[in-house]
Backbone as a printed PyTorch tensor [residue, N CA C, xyz], in Angstrom:
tensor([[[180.4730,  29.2940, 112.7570],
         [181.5780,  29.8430, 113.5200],
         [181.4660,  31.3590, 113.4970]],

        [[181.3570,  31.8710, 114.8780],
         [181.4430,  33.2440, 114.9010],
         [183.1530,  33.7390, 114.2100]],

        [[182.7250,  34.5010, 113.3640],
         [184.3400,  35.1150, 112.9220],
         [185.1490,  35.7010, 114.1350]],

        [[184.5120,  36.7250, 115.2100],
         [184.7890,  37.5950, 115.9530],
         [185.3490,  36.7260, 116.9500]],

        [[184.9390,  35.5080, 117.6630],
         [185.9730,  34.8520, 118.2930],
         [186.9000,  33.9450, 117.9840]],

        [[187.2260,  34.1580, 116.2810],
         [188.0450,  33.1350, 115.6900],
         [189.6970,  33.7140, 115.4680]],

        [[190.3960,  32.8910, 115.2100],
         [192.1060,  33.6740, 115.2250],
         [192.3390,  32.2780, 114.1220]],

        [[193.0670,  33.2740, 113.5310],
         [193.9720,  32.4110, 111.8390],
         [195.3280,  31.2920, 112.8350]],

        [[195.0010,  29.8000, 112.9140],
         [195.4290,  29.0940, 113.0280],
         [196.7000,  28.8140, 112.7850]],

        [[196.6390,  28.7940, 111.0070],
         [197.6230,  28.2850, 110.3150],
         [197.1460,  28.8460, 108.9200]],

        [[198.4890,  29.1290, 108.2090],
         [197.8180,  29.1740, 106.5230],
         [198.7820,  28.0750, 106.1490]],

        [[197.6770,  27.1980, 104.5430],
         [198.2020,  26.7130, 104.1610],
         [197.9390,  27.1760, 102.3270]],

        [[199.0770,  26.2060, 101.8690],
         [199.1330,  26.9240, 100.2180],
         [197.9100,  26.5790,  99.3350]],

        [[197.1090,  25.6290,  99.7300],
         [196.3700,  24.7520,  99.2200],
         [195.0290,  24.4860,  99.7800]],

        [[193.7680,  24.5460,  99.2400],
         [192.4030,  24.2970, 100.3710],
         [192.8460,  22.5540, 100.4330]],

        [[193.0330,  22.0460,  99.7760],
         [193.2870,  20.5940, 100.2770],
         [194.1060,  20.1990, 101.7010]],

        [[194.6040,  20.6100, 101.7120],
         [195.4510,  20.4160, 103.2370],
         [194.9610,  21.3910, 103.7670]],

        [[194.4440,  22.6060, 103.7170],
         [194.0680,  23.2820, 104.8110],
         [192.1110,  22.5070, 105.2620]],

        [[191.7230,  22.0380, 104.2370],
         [190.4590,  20.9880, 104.6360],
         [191.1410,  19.6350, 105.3910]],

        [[191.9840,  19.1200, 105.1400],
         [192.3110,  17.9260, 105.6750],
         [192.8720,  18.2700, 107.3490]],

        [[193.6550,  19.1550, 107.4580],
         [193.9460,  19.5790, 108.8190],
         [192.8490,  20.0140, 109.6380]],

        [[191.6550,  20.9290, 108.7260],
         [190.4290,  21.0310, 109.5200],
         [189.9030,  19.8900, 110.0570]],

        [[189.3950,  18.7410, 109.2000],
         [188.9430,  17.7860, 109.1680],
         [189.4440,  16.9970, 110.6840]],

        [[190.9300,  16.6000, 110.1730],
         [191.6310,  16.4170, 111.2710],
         [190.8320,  16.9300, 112.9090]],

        [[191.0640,  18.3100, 112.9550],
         [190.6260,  18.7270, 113.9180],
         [189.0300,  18.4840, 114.9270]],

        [[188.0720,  18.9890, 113.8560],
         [186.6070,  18.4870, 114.1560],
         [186.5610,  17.3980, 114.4690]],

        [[187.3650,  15.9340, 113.5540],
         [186.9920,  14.5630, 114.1920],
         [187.8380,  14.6010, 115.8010]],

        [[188.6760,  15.6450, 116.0110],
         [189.2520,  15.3930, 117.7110],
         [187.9880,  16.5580, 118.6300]],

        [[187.0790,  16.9040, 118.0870],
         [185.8180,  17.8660, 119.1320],
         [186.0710,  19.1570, 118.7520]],

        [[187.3070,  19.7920, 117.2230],
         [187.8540,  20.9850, 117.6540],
         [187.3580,  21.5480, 116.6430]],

        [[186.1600,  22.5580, 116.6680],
         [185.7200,  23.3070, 115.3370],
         [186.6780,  24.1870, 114.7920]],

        [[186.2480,  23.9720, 113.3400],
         [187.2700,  24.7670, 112.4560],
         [186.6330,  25.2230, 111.3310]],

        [[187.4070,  26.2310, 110.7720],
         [187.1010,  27.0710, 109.4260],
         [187.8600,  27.1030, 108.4040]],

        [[187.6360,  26.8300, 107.3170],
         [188.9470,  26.8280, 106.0030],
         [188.1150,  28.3960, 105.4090]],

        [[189.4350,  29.3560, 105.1500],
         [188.6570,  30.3540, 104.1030],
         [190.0610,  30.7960, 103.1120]],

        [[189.4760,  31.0510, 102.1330],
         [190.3910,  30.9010, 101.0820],
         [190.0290,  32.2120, 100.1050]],

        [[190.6230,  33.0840,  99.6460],
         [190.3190,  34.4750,  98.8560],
         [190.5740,  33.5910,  97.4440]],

        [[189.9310,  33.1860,  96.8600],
         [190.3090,  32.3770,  95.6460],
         [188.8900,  32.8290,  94.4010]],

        [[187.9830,  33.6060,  94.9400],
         [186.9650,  33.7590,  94.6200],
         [186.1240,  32.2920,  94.0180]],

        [[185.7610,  32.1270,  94.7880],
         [184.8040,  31.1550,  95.5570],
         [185.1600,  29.4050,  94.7590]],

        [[186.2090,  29.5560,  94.4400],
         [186.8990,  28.5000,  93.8590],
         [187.4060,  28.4480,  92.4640]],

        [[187.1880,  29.3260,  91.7600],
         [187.2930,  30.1030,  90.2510],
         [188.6430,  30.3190,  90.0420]],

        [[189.3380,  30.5260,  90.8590],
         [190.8210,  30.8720,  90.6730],
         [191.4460,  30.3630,  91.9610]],

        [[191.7780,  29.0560,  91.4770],
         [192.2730,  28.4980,  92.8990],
         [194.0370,  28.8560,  93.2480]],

        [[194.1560,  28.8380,  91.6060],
         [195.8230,  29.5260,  91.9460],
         [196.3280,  30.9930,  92.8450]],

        [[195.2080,  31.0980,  93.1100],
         [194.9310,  32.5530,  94.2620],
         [195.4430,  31.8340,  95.5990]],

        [[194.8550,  30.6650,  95.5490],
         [195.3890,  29.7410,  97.0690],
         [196.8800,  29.9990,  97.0690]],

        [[197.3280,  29.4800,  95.9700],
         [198.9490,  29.8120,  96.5500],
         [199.6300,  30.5250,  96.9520]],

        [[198.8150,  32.0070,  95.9800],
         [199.4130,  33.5810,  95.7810],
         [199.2220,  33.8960,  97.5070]],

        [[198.0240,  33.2780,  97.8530],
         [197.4500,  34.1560,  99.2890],
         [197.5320,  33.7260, 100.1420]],

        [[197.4030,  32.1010, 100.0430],
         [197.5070,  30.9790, 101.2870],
         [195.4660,  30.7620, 101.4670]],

        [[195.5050,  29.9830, 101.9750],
         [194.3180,  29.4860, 102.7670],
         [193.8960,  29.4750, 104.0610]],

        [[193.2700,  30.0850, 104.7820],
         [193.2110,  30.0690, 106.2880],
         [192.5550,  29.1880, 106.5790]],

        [[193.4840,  28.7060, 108.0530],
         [192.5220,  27.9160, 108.7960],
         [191.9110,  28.2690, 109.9400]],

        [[190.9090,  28.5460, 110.3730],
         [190.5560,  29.3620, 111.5310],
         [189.9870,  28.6850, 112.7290]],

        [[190.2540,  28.7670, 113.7440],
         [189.7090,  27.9020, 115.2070],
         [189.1100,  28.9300, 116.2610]],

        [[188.0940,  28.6440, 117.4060],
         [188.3730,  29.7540, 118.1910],
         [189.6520,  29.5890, 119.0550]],

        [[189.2690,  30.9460, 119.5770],
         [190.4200,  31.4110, 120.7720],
         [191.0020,  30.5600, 121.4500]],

        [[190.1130,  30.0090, 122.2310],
         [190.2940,  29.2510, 123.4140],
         [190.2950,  27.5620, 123.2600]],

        [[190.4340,  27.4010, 121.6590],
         [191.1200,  25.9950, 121.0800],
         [191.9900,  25.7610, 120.3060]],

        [[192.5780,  27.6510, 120.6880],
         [193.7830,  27.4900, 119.6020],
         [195.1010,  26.1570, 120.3420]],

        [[195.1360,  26.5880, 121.4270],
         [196.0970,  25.0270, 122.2170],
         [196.2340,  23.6130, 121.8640]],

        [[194.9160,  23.3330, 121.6500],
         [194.5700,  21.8410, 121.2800],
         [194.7430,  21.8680, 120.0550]],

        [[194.3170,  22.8800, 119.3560],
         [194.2920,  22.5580, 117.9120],
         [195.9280,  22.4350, 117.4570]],

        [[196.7480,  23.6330, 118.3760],
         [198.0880,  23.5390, 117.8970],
         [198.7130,  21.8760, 117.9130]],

        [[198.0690,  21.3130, 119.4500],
         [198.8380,  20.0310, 119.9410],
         [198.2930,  19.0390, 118.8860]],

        [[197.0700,  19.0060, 118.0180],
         [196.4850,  18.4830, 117.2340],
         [197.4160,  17.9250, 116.0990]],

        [[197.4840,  19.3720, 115.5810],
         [197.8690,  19.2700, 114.4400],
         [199.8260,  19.1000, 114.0630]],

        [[200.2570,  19.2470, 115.4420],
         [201.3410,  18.8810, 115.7260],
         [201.6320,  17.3680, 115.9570]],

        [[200.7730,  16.6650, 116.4410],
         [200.9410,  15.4960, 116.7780],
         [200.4810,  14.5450, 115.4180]],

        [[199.7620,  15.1960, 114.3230],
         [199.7830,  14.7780, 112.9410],
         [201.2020,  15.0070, 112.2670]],

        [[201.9900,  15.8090, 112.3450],
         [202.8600,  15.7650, 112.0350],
         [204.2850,  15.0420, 112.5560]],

        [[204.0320,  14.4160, 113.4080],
         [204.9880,  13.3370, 114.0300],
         [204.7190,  12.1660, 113.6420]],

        [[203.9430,  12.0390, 113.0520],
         [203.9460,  10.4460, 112.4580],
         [204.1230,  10.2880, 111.4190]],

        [[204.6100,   8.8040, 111.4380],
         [205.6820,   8.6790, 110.1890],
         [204.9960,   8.2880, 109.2050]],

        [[205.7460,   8.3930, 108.1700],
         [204.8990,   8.5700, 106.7300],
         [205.5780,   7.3350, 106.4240]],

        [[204.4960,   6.3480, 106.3760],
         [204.4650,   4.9480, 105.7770],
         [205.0010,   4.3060, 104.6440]],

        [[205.1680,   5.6420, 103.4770],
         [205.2660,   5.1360, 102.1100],
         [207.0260,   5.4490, 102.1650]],

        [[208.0090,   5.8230, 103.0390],
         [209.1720,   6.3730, 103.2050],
         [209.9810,   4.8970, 103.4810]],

        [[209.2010,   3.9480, 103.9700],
         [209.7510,   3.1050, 104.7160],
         [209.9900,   1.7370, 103.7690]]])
């Protein structure tokens, strides 16, 4: 992923959900980037302090929004 046509998505507190939302994404065609200032996993409690980025390009920031929005409308199974 070129950095220069990429824009910060979403942050999340955690590389785990910010990998799973990536994940998410790529299996719908939509490349993505997790980057995390945590030094290189050594201090992950940095994730929280800083957040985790998720990065997409430009011109999939749309889909990725409708993506990852439409993960969040479904209902959580274990509630029920």
């Amino acid at each position: 992923m070129n950095l220069d046509d990429a824009i910060v998505l979403e942050t999340f507190a955690s590389r785990i959900e910010a990998e799973m939302a990536a994940g998410l994404l790529e299996s719908e065609g939509v490349e993505a980037m997790v980057m995390a200032d945590d030094a290189g996993g050594a201090y992950p409690m940095l994730q929280f302090i800083r957040g985790v980025r998720l990065l997409v390009y430009r011109e999939d920031e749309a889909r990725a929004r409708e993506i990852l929005k439409d993960m969040e409308a479904v209902p959580d199974e274990s509630s029920e």
